[in-house]
KEPAGU-297137 format. One record per residue: residue number from 0; residue in three letters; x, y, z of N, C-alpha, C in turn. Coordinates in steps of 0.001 Angstrom, whole numbers. Last residue first. Layout:
pt seq:NUM type:ALA n_X:X n_Y:Y n_Z:Z ca_X:X ca_Y:Y ca_Z:Z c_X:X c_Y:Y c_Z:Z
...
This chain:
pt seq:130 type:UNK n_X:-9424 n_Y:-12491 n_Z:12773 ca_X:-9420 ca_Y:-14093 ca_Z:13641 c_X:-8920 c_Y:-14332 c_Z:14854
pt seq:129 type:UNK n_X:-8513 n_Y:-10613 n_Z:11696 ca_X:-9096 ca_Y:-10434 ca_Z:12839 c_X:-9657 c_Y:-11709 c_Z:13505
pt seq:128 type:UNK n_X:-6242 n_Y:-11038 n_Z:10519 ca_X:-5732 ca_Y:-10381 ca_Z:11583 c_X:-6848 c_Y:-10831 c_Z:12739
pt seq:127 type:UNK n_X:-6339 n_Y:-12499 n_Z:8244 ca_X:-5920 ca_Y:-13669 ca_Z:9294 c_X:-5524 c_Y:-12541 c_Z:10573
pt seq:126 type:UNK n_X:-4957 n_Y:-9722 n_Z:6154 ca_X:-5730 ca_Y:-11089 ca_Z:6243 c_X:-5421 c_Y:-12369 c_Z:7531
pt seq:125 type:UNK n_X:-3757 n_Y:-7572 n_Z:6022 ca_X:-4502 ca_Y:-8168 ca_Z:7161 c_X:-5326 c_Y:-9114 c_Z:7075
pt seq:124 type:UNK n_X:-2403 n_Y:-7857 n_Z:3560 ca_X:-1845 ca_Y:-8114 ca_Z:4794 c_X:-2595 c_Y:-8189 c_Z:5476
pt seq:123 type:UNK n_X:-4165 n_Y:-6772 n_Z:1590 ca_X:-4024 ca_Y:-8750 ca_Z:1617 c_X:-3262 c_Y:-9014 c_Z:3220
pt seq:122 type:UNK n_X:-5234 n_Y:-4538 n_Z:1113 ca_X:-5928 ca_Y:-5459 ca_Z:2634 c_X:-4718 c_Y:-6235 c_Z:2563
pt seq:121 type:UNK n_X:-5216 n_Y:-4037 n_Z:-1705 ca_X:-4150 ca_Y:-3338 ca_Z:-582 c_X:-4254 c_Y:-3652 c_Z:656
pt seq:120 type:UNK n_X:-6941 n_Y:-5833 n_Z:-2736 ca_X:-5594 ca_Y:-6247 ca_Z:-2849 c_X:-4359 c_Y:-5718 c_Z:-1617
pt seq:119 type:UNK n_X:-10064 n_Y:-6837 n_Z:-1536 ca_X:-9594 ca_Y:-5641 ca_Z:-2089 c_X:-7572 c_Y:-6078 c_Z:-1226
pt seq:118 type:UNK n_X:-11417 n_Y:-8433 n_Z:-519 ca_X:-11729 ca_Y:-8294 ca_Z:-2523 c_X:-11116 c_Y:-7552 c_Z:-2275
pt seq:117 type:UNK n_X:-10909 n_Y:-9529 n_Z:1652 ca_X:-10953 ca_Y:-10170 ca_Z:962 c_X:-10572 c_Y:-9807 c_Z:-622
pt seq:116 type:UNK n_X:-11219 n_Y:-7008 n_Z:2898 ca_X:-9926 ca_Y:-7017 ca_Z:3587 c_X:-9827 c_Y:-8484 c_Z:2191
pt seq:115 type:UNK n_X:-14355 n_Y:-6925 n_Z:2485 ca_X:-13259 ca_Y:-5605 ca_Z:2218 c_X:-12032 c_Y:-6283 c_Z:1978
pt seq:114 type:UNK n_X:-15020 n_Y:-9056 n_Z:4425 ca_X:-15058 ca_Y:-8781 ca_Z:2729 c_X:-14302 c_Y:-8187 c_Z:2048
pt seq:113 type:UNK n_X:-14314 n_Y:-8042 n_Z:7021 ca_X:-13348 ca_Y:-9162 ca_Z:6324 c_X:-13906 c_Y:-9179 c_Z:4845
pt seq:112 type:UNK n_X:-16190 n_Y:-6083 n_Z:7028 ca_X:-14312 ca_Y:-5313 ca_Z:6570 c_X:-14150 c_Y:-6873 c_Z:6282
pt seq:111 type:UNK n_X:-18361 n_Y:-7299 n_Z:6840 ca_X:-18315 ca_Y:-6776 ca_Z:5723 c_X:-16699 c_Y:-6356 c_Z:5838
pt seq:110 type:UNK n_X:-17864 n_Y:-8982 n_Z:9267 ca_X:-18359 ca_Y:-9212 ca_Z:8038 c_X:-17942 c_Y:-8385 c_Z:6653
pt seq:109 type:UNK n_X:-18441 n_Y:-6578 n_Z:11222 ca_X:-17030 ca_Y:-7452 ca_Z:11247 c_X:-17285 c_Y:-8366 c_Z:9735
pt seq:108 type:UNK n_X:-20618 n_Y:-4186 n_Z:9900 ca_X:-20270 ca_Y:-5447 ca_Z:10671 c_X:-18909 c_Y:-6351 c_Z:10484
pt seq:107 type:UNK n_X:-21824 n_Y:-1038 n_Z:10188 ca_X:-21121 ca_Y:-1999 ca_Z:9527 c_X:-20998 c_Y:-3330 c_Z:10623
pt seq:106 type:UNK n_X:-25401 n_Y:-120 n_Z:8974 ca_X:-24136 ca_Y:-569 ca_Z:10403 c_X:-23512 c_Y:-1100 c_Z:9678
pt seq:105 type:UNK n_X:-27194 n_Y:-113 n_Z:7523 ca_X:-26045 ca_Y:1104 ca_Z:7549 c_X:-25427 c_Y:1354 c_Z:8462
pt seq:104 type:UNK n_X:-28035 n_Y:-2335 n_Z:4809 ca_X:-27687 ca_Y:-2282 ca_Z:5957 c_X:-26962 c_Y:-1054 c_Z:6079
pt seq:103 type:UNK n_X:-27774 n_Y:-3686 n_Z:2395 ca_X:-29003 ca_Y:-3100 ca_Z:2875 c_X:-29187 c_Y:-2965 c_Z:4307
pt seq:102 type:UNK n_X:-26005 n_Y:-5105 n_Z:1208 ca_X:-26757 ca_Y:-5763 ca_Z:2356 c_X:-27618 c_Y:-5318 c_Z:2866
pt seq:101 type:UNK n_X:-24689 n_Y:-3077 n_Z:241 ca_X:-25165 ca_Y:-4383 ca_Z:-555 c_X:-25871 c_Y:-5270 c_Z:123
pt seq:100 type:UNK n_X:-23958 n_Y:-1994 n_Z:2396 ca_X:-24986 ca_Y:-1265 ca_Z:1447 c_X:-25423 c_Y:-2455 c_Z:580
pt seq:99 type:UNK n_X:-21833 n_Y:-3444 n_Z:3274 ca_X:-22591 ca_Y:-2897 ca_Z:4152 c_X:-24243 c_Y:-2143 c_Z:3221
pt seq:98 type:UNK n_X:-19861 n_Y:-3233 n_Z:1084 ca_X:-21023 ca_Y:-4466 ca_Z:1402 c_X:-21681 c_Y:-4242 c_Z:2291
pt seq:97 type:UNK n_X:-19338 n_Y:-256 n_Z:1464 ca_X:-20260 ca_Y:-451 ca_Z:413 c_X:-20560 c_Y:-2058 c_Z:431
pt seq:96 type:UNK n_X:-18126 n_Y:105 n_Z:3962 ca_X:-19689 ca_Y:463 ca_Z:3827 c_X:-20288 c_Y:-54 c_Z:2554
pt seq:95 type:UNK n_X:-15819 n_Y:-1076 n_Z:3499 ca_X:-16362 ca_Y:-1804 ca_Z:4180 c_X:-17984 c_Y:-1388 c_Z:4379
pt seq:94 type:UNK n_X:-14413 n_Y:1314 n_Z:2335 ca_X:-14934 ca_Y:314 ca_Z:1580 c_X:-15732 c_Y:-1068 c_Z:1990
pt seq:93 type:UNK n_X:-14732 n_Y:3164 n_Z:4564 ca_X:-15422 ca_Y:3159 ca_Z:3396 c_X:-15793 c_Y:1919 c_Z:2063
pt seq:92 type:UNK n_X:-12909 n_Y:1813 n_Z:6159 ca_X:-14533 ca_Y:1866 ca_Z:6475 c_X:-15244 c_Y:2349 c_Z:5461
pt seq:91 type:UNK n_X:-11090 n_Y:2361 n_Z:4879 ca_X:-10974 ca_Y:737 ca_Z:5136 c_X:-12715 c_Y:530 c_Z:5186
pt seq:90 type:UNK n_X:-10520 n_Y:4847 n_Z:4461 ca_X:-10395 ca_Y:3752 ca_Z:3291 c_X:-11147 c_Y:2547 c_Z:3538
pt seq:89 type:UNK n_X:-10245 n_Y:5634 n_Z:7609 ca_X:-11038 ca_Y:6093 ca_Z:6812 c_X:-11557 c_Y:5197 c_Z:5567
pt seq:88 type:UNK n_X:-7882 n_Y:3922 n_Z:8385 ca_X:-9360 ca_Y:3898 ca_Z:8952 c_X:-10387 c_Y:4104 c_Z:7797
pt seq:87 type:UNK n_X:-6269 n_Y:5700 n_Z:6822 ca_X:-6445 ca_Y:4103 ca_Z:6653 c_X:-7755 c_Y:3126 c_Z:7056
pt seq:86 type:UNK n_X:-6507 n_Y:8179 n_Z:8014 ca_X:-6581 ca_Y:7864 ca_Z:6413 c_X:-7019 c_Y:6393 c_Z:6108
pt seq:85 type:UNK n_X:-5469 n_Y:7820 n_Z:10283 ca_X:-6714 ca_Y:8151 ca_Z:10148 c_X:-7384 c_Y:7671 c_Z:8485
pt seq:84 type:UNK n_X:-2676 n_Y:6772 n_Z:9898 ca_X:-4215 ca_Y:6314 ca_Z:10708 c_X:-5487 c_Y:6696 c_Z:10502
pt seq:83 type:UNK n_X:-1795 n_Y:9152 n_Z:9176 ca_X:-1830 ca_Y:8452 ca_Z:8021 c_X:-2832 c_Y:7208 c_Z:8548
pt seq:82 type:UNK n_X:-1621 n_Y:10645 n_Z:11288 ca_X:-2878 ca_Y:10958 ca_Z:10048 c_X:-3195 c_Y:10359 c_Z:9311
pt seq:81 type:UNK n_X:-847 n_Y:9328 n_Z:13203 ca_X:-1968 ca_Y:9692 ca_Z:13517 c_X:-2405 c_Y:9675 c_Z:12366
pt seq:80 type:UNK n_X:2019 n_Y:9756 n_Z:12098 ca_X:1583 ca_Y:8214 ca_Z:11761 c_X:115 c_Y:8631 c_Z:12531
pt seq:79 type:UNK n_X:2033 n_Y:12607 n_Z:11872 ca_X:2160 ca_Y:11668 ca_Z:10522 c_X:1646 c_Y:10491 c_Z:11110
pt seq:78 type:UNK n_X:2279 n_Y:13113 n_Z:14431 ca_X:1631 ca_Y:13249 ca_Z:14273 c_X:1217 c_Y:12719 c_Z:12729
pt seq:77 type:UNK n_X:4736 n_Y:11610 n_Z:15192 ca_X:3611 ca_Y:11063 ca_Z:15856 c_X:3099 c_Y:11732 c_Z:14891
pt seq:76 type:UNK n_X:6747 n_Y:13256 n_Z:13516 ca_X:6473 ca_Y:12135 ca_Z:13286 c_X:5003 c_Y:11239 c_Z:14080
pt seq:75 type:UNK n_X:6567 n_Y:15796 n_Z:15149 ca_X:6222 ca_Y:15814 ca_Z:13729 c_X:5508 c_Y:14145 c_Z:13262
pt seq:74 type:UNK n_X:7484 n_Y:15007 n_Z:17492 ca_X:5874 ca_Y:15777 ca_Z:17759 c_X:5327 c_Y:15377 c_Z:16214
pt seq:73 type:UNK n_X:9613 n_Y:11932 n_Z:17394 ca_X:9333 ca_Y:13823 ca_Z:17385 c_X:7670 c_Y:13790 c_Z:17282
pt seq:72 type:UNK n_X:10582 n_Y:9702 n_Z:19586 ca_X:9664 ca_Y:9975 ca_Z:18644 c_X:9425 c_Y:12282 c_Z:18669
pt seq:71 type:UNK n_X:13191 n_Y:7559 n_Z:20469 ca_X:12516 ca_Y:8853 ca_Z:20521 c_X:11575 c_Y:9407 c_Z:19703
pt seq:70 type:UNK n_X:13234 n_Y:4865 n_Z:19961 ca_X:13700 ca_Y:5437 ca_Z:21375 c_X:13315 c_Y:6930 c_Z:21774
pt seq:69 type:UNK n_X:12223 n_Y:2062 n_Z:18972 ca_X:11834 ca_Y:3285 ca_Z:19252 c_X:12281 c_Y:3835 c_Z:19844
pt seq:68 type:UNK n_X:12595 n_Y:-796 n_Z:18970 ca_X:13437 ca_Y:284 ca_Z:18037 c_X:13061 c_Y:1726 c_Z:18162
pt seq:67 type:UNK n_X:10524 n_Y:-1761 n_Z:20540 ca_X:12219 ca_Y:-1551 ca_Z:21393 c_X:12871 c_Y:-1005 c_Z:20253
pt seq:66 type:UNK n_X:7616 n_Y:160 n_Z:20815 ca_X:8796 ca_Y:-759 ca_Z:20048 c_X:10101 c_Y:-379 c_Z:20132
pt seq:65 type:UNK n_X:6275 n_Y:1717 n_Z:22620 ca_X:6641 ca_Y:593 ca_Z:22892 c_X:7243 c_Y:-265 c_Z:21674
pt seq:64 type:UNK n_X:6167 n_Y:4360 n_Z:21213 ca_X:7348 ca_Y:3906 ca_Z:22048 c_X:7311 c_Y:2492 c_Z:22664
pt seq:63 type:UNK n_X:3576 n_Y:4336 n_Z:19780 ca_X:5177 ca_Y:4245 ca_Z:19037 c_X:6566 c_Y:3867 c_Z:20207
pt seq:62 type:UNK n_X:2570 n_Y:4408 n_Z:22299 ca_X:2127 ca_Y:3504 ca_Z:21196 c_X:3611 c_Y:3007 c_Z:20327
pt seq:61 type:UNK n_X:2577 n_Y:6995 n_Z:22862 ca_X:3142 ca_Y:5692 ca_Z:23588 c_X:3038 c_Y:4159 c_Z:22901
pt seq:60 type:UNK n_X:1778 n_Y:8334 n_Z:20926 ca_X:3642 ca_Y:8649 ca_Z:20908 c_X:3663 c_Y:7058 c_Z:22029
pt seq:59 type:UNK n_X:-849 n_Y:8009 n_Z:20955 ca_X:-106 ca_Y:7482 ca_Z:20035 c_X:1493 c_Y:7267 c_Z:19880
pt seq:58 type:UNK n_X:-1407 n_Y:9299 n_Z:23159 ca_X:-1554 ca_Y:7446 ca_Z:23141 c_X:-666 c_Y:6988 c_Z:22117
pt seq:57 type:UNK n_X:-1286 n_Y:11522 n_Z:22245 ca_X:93 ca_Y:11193 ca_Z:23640 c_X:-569 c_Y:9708 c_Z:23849
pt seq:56 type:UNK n_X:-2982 n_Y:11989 n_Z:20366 ca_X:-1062 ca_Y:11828 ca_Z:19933 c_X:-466 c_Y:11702 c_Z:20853
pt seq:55 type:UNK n_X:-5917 n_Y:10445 n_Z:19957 ca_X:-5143 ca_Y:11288 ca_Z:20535 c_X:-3893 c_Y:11254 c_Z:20411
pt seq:54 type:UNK n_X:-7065 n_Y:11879 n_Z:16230 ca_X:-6527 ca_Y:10488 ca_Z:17195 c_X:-5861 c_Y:10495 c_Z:18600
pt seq:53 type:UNK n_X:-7591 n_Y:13781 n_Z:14782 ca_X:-8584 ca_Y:12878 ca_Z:15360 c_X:-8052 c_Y:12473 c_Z:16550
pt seq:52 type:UNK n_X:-5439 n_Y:16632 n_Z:14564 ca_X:-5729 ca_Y:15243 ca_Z:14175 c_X:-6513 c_Y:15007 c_Z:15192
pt seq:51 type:UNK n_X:-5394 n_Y:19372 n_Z:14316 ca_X:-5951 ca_Y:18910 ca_Z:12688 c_X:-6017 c_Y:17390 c_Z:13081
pt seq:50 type:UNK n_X:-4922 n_Y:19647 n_Z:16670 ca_X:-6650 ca_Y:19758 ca_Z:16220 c_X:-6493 c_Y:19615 c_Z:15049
pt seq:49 type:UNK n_X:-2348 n_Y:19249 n_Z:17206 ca_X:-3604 ca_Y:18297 ca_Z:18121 c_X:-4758 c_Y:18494 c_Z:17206
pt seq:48 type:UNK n_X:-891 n_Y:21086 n_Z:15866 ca_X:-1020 ca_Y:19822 ca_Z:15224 c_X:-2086 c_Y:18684 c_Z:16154
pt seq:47 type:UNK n_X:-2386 n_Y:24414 n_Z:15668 ca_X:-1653 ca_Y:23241 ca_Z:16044 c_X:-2149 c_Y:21503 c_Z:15781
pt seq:46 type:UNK n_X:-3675 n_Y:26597 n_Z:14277 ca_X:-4185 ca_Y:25250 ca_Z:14631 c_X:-3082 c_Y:24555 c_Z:14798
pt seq:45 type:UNK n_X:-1908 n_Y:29084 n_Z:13196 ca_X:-3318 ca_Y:28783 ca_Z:14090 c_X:-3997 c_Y:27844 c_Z:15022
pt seq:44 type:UNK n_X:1146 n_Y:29292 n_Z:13228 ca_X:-566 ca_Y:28826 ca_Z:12387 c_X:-1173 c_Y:28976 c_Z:13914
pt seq:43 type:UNK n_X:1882 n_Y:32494 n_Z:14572 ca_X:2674 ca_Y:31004 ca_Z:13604 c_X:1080 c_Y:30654 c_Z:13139
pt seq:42 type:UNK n_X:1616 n_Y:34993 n_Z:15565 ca_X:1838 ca_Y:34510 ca_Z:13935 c_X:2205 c_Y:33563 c_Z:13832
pt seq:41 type:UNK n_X:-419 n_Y:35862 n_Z:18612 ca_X:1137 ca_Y:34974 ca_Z:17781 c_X:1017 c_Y:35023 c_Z:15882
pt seq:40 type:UNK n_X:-1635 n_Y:37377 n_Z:19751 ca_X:-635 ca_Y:38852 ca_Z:19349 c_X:427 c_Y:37104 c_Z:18231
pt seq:39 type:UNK n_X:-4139 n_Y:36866 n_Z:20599 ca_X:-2891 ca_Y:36204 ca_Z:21202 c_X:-1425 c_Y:36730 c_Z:20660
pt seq:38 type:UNK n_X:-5826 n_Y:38303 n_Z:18999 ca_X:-6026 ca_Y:38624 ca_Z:20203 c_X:-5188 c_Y:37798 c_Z:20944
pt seq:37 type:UNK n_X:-5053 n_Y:37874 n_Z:16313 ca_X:-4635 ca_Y:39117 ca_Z:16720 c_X:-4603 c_Y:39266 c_Z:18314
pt seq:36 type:UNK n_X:-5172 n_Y:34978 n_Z:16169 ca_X:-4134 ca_Y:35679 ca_Z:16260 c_X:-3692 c_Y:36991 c_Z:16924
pt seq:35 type:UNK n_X:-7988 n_Y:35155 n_Z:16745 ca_X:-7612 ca_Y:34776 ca_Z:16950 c_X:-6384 c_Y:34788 c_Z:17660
pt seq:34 type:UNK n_X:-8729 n_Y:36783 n_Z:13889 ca_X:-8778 ca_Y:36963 ca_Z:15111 c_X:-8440 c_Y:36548 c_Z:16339
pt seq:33 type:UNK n_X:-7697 n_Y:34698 n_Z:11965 ca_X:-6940 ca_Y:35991 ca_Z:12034 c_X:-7369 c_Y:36825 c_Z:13430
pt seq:32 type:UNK n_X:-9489 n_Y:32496 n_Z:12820 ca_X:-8578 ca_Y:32310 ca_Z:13072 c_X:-7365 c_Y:33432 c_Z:13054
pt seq:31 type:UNK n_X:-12006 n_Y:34088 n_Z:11846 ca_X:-11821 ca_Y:33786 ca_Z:13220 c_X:-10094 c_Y:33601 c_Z:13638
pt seq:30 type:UNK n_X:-11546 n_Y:34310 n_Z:8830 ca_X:-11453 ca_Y:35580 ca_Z:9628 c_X:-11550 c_Y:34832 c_Z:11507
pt seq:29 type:UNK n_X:-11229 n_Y:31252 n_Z:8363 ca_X:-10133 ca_Y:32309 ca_Z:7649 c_X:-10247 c_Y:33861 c_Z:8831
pt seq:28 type:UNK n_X:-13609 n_Y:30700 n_Z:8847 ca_X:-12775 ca_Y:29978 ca_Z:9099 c_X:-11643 c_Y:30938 c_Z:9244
pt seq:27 type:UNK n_X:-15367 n_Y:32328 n_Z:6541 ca_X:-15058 ca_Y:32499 ca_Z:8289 c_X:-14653 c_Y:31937 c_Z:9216
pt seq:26 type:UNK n_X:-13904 n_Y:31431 n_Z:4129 ca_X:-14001 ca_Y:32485 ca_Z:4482 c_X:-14100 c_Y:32942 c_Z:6283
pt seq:25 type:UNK n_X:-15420 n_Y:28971 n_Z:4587 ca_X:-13920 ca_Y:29144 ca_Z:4332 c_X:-13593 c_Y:30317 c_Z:4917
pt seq:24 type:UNK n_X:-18140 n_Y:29476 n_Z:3999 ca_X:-17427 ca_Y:28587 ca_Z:5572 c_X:-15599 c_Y:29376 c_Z:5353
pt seq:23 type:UNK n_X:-18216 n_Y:30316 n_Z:2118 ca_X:-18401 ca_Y:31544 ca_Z:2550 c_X:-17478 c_Y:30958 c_Z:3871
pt seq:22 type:UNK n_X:-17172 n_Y:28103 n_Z:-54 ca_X:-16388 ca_Y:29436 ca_Z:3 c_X:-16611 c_Y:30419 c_Z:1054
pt seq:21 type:UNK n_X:-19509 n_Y:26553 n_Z:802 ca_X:-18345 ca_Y:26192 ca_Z:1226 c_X:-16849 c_Y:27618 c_Z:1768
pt seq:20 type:UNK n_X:-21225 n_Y:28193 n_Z:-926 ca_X:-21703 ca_Y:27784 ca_Z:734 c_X:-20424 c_Y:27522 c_Z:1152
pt seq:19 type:UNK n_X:-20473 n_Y:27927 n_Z:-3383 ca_X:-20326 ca_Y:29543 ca_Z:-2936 c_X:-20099 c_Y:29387 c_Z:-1249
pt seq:18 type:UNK n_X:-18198 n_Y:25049 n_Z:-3745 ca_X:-19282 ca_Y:25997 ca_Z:-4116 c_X:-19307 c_Y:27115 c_Z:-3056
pt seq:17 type:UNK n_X:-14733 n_Y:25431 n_Z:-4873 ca_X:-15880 ca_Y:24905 ca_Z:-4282 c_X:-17053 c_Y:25621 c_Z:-4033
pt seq:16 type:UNK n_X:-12319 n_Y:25484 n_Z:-6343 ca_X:-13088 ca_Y:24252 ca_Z:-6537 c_X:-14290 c_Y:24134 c_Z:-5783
pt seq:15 type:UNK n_X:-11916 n_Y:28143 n_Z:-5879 ca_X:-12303 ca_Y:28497 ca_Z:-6908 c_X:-12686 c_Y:26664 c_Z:-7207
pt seq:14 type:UNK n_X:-10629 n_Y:28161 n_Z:-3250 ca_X:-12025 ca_Y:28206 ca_Z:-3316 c_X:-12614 c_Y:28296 c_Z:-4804
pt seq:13 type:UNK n_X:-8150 n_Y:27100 n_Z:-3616 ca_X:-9287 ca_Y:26006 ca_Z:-2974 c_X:-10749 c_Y:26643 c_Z:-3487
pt seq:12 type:UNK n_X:-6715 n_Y:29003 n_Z:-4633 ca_X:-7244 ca_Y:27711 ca_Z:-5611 c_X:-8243 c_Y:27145 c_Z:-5136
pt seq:11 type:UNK n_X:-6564 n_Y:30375 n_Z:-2685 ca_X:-7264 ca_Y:30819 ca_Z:-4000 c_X:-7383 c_Y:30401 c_Z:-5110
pt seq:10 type:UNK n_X:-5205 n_Y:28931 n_Z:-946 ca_X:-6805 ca_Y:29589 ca_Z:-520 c_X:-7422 c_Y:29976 c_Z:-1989
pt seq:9 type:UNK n_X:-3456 n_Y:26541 n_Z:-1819 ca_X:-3443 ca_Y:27571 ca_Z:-1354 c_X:-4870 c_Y:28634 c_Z:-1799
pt seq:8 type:UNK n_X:-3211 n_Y:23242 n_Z:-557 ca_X:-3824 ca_Y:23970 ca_Z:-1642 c_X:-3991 c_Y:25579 c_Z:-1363
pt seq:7 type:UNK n_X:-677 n_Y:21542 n_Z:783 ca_X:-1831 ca_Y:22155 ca_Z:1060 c_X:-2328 c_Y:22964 c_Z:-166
pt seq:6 type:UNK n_X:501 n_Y:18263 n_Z:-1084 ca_X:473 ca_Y:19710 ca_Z:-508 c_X:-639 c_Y:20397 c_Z:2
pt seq:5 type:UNK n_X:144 n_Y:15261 n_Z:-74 ca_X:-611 ca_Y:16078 ca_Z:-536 c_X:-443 c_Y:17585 c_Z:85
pt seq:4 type:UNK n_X:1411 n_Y:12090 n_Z:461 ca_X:1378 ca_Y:13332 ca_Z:804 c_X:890 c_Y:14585 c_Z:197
pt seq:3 type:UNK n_X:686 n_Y:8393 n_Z:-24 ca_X:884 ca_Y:9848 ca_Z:-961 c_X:723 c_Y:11236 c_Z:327
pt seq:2 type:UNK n_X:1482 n_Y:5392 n_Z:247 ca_X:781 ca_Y:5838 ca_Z:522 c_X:1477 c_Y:7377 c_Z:-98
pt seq:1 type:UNK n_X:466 n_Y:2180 n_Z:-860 ca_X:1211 ca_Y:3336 ca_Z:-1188 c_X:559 c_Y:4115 c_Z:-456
pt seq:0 type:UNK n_X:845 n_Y:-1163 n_Z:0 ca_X:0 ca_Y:0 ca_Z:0 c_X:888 c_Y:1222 c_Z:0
């Protein structure tokens, strides 16, 4: 499984892919977070790396530290293997919704990811995980 990094898209490309409703969100996304700033006087970003990720990152740095090749983990790197978690999650449950839909169903079930994890090539490693 490959996996890809994706520059950020800079504001005046993004909004010219999305509709007006989206563009306005954007937009006051954009003015809170300049407020924000102003009223903590900082200029770096805005959002630190806890709130762009889901996952918590002080389970995850312990996570990474229990492998005896682990000895130090940076803020940067936890937070990559969080996202790229998330991503994987994400893939996995999506493709695990659509026998979930073929079943006429809109729970998923241990069933349908071993389907998933069956018909689909970039699984083949977890095959025999969830047994």
């Amino acid at each position: 499984m490959a996996a890809t990094v994706e520059a950020p898209v800079p504001a005046e490309q993004d909004s010219a892919r999305c509709g007006p409703e989206e563009e306005n969100r954007g937009a006051e996304v954009e003015e809170k977070s300049q407020q924000q700033q102003q009223q903590t006087g900082s200029t770096g970003p805005a959002v630190p790396h806890s709130r762009l990720s889901k996952l918590p990152l002080a389970r995850i740095k312990a996570l990474m530290k229990t492998d005896p090749d682990v000895s130090l983990a940076s803020q940067e790197s936890v937070f990559i293997i969080a996202k790229a978690t998330e991503l994987f999650v994400e893939m996995i449950a999506k493709d695990a919704l659509v026998y979930a839909q073929q079943g006429k169903r809109k729970t998923l079930q241990r069933k349908d990811l071993d389907n998933a994890i069956e018909a689909i090539d970039e699984f083949a490693f977890l095959e025999g995980t969830l047994d």
